[in-house]
PyMOL commands that place a pseudoatom at each C-alpha (Angstrom):
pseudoatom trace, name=CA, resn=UNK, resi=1, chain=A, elem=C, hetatm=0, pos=[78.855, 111.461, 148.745]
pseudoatom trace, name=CA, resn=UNK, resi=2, chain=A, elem=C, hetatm=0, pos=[78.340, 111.307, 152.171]
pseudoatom trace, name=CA, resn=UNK, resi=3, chain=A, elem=C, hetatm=0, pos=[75.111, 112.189, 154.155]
pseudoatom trace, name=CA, resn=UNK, resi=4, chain=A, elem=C, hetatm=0, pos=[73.765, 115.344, 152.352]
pseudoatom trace, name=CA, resn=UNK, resi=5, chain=A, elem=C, hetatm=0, pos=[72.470, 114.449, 149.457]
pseudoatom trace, name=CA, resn=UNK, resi=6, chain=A, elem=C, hetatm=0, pos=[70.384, 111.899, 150.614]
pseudoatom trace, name=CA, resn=UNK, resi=7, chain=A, elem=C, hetatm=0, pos=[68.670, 114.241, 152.871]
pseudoatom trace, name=CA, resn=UNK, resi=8, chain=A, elem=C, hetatm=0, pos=[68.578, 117.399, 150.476]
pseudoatom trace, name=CA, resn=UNK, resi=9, chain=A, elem=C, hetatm=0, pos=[67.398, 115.470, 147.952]
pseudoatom trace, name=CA, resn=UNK, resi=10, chain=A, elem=C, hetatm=0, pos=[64.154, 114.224, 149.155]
pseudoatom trace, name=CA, resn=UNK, resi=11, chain=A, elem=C, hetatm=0, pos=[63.174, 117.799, 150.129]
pseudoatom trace, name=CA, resn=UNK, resi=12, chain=A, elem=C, hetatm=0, pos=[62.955, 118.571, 147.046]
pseudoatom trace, name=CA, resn=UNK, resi=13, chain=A, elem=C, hetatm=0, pos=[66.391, 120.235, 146.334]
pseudoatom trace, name=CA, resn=UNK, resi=14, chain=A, elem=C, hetatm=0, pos=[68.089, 119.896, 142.772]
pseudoatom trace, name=CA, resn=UNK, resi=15, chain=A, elem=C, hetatm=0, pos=[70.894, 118.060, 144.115]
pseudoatom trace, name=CA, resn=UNK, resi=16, chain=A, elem=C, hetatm=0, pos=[74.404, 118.139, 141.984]
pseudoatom trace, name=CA, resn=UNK, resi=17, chain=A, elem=C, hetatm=0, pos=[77.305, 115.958, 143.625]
pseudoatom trace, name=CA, resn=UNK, resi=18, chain=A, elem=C, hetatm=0, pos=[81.068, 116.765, 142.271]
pseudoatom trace, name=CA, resn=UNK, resi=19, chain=A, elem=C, hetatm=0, pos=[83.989, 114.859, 142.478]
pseudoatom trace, name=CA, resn=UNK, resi=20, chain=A, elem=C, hetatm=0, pos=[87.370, 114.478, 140.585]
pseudoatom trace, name=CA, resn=UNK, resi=21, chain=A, elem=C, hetatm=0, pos=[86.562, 111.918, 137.961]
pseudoatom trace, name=CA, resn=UNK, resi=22, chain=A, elem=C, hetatm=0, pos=[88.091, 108.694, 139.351]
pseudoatom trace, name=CA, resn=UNK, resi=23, chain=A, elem=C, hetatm=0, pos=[85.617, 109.060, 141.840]
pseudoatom trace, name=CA, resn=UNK, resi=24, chain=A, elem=C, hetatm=0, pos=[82.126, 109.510, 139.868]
pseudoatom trace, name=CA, resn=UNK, resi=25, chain=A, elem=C, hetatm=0, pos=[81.460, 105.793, 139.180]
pseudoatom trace, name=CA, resn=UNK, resi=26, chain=A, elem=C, hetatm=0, pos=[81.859, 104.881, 143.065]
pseudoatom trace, name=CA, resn=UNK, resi=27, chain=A, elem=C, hetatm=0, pos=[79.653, 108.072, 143.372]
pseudoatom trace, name=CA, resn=UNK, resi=28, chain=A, elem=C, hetatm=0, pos=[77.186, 107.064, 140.424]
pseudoatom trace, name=CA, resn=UNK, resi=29, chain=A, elem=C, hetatm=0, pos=[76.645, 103.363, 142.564]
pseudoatom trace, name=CA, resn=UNK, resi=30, chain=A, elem=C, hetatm=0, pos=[76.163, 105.466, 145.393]
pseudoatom trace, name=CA, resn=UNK, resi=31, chain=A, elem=C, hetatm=0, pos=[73.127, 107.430, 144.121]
pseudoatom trace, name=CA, resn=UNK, resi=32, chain=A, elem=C, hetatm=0, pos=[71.849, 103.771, 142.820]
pseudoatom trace, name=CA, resn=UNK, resi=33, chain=A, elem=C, hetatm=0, pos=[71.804, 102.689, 146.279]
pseudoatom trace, name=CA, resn=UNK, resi=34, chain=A, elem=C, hetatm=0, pos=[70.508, 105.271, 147.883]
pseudoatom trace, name=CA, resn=UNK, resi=35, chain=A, elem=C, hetatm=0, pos=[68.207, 106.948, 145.949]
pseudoatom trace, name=CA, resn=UNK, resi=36, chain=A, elem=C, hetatm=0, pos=[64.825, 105.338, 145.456]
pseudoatom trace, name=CA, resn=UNK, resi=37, chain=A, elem=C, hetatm=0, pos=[63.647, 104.257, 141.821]
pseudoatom trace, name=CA, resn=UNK, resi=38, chain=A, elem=C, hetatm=0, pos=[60.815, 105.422, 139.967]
pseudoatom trace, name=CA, resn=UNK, resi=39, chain=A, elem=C, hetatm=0, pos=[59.647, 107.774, 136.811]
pseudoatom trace, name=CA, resn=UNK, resi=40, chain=A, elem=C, hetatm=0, pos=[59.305, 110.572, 140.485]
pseudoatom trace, name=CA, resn=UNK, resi=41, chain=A, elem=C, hetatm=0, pos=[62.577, 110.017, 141.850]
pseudoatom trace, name=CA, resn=UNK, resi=42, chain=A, elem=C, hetatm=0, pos=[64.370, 109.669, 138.771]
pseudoatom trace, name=CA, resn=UNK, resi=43, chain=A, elem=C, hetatm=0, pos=[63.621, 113.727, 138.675]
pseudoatom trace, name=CA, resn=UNK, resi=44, chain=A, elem=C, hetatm=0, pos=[65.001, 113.845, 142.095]
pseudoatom trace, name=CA, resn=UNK, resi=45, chain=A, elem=C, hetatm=0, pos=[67.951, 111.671, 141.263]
pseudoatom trace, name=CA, resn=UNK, resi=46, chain=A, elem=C, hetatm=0, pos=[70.962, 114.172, 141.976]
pseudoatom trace, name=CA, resn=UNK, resi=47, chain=A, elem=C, hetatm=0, pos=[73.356, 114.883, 139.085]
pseudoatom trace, name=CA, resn=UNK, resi=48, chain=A, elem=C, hetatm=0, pos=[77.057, 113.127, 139.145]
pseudoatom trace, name=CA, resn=UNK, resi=49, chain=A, elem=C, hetatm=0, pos=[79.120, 115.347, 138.104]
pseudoatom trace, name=CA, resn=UNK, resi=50, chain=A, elem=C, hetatm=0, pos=[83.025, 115.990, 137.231]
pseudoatom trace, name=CA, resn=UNK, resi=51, chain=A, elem=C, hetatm=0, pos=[84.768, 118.845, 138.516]
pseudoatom trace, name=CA, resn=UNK, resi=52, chain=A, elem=C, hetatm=0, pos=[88.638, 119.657, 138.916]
pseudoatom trace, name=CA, resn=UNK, resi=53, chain=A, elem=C, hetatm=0, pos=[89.092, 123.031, 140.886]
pseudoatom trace, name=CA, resn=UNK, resi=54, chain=A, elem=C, hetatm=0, pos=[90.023, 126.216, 138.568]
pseudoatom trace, name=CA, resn=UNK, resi=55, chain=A, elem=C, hetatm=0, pos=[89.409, 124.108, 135.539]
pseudoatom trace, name=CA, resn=UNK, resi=56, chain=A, elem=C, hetatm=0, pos=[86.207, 123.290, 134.650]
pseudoatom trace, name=CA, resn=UNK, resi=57, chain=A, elem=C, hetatm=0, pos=[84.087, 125.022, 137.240]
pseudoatom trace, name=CA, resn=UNK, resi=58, chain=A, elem=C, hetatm=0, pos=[82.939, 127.256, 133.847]
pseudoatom trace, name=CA, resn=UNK, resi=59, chain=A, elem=C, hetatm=0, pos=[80.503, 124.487, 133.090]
pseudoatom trace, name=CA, resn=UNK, resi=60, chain=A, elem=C, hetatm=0, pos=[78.524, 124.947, 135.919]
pseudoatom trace, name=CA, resn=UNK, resi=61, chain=A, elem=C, hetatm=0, pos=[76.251, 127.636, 136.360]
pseudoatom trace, name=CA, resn=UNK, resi=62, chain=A, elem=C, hetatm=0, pos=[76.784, 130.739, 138.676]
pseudoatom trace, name=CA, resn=UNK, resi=63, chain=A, elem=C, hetatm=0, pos=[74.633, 131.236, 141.848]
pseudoatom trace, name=CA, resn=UNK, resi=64, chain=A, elem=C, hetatm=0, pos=[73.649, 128.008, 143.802]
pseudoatom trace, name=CA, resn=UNK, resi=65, chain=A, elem=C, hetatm=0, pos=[71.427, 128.801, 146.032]
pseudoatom trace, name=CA, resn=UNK, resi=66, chain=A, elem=C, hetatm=0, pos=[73.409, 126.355, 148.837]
pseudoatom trace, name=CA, resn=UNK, resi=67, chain=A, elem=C, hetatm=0, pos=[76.979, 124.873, 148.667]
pseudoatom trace, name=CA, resn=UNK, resi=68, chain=A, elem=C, hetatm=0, pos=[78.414, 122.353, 151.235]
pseudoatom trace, name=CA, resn=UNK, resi=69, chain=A, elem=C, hetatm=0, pos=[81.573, 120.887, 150.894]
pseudoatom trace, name=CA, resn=UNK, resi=70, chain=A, elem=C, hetatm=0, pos=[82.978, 117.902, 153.109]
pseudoatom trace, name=CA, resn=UNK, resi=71, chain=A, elem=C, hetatm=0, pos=[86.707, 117.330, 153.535]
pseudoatom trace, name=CA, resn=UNK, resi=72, chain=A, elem=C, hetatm=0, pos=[87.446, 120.118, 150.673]
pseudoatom trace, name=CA, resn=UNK, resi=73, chain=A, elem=C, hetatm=0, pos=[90.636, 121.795, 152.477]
pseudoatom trace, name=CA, resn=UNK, resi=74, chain=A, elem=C, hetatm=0, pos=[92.897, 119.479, 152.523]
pseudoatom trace, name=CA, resn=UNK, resi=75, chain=A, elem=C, hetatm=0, pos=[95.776, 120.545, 149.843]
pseudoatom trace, name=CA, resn=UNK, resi=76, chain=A, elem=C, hetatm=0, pos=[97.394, 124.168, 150.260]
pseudoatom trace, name=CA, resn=UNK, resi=77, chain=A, elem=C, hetatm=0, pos=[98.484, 123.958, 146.924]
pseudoatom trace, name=CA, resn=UNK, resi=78, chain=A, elem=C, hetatm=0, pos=[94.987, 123.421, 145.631]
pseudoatom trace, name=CA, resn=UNK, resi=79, chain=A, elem=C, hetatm=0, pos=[93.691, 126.383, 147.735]
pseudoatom trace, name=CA, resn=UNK, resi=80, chain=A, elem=C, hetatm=0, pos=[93.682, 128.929, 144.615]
pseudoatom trace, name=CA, resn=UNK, resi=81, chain=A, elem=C, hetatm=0, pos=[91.533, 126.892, 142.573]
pseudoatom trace, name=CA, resn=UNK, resi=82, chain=A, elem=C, hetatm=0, pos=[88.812, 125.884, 145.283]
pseudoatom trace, name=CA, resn=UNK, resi=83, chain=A, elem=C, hetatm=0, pos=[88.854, 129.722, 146.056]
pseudoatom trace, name=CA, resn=UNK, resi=84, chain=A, elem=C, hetatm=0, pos=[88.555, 130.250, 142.140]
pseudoatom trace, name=CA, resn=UNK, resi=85, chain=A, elem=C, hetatm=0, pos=[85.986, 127.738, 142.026]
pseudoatom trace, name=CA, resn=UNK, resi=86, chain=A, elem=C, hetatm=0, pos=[83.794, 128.561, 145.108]
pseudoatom trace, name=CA, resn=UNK, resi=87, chain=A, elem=C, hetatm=0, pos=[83.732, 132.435, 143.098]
pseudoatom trace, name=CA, resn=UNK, resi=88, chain=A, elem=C, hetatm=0, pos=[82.404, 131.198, 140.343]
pseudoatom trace, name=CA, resn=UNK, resi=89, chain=A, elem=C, hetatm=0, pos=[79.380, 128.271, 142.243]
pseudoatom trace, name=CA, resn=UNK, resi=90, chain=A, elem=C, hetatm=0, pos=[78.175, 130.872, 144.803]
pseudoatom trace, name=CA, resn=UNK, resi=91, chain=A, elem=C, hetatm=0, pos=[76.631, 134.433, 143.687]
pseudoatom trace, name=CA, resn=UNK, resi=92, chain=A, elem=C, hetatm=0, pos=[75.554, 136.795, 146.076]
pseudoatom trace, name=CA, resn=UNK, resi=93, chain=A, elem=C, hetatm=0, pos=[72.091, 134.883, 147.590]
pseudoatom trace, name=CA, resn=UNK, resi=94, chain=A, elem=C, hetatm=0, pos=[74.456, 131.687, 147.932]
pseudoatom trace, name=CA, resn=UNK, resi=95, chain=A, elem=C, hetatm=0, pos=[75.465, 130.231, 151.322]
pseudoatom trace, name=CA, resn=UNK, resi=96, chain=A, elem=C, hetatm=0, pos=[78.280, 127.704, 151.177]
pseudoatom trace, name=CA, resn=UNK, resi=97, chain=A, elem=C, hetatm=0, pos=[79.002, 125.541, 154.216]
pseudoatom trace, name=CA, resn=UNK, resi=98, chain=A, elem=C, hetatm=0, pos=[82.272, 124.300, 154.302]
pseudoatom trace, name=CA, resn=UNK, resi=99, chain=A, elem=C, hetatm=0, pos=[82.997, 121.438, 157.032]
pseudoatom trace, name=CA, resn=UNK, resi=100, chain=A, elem=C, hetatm=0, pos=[86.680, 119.915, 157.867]
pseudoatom trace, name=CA, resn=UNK, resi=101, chain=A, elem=C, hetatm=0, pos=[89.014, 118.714, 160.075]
pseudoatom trace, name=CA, resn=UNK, resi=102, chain=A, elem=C, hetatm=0, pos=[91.350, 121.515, 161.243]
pseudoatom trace, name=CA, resn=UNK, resi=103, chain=A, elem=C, hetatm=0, pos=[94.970, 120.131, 160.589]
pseudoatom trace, name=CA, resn=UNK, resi=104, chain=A, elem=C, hetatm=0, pos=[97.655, 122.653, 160.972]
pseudoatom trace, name=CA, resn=UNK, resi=105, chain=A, elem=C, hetatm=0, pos=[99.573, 120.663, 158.781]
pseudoatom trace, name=CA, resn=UNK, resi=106, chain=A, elem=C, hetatm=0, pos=[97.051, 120.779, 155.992]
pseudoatom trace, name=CA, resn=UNK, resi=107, chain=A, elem=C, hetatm=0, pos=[96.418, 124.683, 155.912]
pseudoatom trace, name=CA, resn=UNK, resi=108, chain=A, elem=C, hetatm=0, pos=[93.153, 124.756, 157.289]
pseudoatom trace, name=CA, resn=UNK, resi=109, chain=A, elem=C, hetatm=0, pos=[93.130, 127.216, 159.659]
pseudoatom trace, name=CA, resn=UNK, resi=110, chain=A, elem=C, hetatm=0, pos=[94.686, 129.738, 157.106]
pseudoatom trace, name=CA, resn=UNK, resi=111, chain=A, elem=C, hetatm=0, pos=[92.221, 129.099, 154.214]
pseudoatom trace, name=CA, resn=UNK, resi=112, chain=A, elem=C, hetatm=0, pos=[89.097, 129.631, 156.820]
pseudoatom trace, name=CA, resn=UNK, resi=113, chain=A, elem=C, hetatm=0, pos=[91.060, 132.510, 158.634]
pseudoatom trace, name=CA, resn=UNK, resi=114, chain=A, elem=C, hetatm=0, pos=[92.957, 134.468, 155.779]
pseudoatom trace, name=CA, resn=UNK, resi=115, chain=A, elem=C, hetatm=0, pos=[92.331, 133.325, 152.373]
pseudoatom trace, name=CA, resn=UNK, resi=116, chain=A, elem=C, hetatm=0, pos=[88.121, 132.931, 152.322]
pseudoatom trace, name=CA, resn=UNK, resi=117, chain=A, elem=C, hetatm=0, pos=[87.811, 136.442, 154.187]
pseudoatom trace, name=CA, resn=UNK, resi=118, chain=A, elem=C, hetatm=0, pos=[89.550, 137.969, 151.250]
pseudoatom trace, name=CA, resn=UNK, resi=119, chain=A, elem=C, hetatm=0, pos=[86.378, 137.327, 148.931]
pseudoatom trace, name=CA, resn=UNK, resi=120, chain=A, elem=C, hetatm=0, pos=[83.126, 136.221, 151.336]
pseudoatom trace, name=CA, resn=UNK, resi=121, chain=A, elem=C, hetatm=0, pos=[81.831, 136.889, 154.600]
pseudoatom trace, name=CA, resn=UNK, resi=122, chain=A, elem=C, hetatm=0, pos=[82.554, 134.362, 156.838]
pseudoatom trace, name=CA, resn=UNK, resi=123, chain=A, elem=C, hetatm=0, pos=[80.837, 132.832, 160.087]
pseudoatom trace, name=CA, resn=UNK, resi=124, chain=A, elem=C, hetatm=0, pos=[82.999, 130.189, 161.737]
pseudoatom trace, name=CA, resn=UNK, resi=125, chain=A, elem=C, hetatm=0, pos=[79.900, 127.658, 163.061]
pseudoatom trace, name=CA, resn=UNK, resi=126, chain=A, elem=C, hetatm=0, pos=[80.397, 126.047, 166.655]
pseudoatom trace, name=CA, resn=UNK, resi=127, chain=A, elem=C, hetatm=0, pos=[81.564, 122.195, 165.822]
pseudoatom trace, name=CA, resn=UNK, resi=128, chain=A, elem=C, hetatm=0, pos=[79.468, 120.075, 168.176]
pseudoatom trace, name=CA, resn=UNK, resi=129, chain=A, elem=C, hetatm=0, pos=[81.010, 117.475, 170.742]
pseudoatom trace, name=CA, resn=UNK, resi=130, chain=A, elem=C, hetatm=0, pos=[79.694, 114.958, 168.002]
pseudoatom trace, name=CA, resn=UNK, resi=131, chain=A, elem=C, hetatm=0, pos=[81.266, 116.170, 165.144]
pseudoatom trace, name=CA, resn=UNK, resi=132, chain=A, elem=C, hetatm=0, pos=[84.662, 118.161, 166.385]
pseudoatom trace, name=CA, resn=UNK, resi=133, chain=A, elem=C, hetatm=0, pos=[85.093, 119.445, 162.826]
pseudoatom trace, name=CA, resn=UNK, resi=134, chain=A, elem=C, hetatm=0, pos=[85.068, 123.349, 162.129]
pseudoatom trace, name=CA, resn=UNK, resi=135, chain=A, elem=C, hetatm=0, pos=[82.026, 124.428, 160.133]
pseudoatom trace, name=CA, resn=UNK, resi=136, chain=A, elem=C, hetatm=0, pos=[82.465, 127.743, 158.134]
pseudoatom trace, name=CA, resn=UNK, resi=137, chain=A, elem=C, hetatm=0, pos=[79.256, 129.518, 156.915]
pseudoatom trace, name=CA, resn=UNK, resi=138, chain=A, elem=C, hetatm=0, pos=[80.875, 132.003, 153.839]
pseudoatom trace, name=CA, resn=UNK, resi=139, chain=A, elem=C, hetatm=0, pos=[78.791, 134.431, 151.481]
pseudoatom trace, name=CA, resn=UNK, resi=140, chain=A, elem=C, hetatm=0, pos=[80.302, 136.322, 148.727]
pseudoatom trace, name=CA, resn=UNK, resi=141, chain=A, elem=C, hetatm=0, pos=[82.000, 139.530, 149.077]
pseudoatom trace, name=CA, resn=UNK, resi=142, chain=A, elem=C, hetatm=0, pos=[82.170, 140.137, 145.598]
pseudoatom trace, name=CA, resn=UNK, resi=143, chain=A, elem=C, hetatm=0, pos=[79.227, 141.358, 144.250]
for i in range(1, 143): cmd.bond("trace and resi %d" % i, "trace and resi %d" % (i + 1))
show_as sticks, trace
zoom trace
């Protein structure tokens, strides 16, 4: 949950927020919280969703228009499924912005660098002094 989907949101976005599902209810309280009542905003209110990598990403539609992820690379084991499941969210209008901390340790630099190029387009984005995280624009290569 973080920042985005409070400011998406209000713009009039259709706003879906996925998480493993040990996370939703925390998530769920979250949108509560932050998200402003009302017969309006409860047709704003952004969709809690469940969604394990390479499993059940066939539930969701193809084609967002925009997908961010926060924090998403963080498992080289998991990297097959995330790659499986960002083929299946984003269609070829879709931009996906992936942000996260660059730990060797953790992969990163390999998924952004080896593994994404294989199926999108990718722009590395310039991290800011504020946020010294490394931003990856990606759009599908695949169609």
């Amino acid at each position: 949950w973080g920042v985005t989907p409070p400011l998406v949101n209000p713009l009039g976005g259709d706003v879906t927020i996925t998480d493993l599902p040990v996370a939703l209810d925390q998530i769920r309280e979250n949108v509560r919280r932050n998200v402003p009542g009302g017969a309006t905003a409860a047709r704003r209110r952004p969709r809690v969703r469940a969604l394990a990598w390479g499993l059940d990403h066939g539930a969701f539609p193809r084609g967002y228009d925009v997908v961010l992820g926060a924090d998403v690379v963080y498992e080289p084991r998991s990297f097959p499924a995330l790659l499986a499941t960002l083929r299946h969210l984003c269609g070829p209008r879709s931009v996906a912005l992936l942000c996260c901390g660059m730990r060797r340790e953790l992969g990163a630099a390999r998924f952004f660098h080896e593994l994404l190029p294989r199926h999108f387009r990718t722009d590395p984005l310039q991290p800011s002094l504020e946020q010294p995280r490394c931003p990856h624009g990606l759009q599908s290569e695949d169609f």
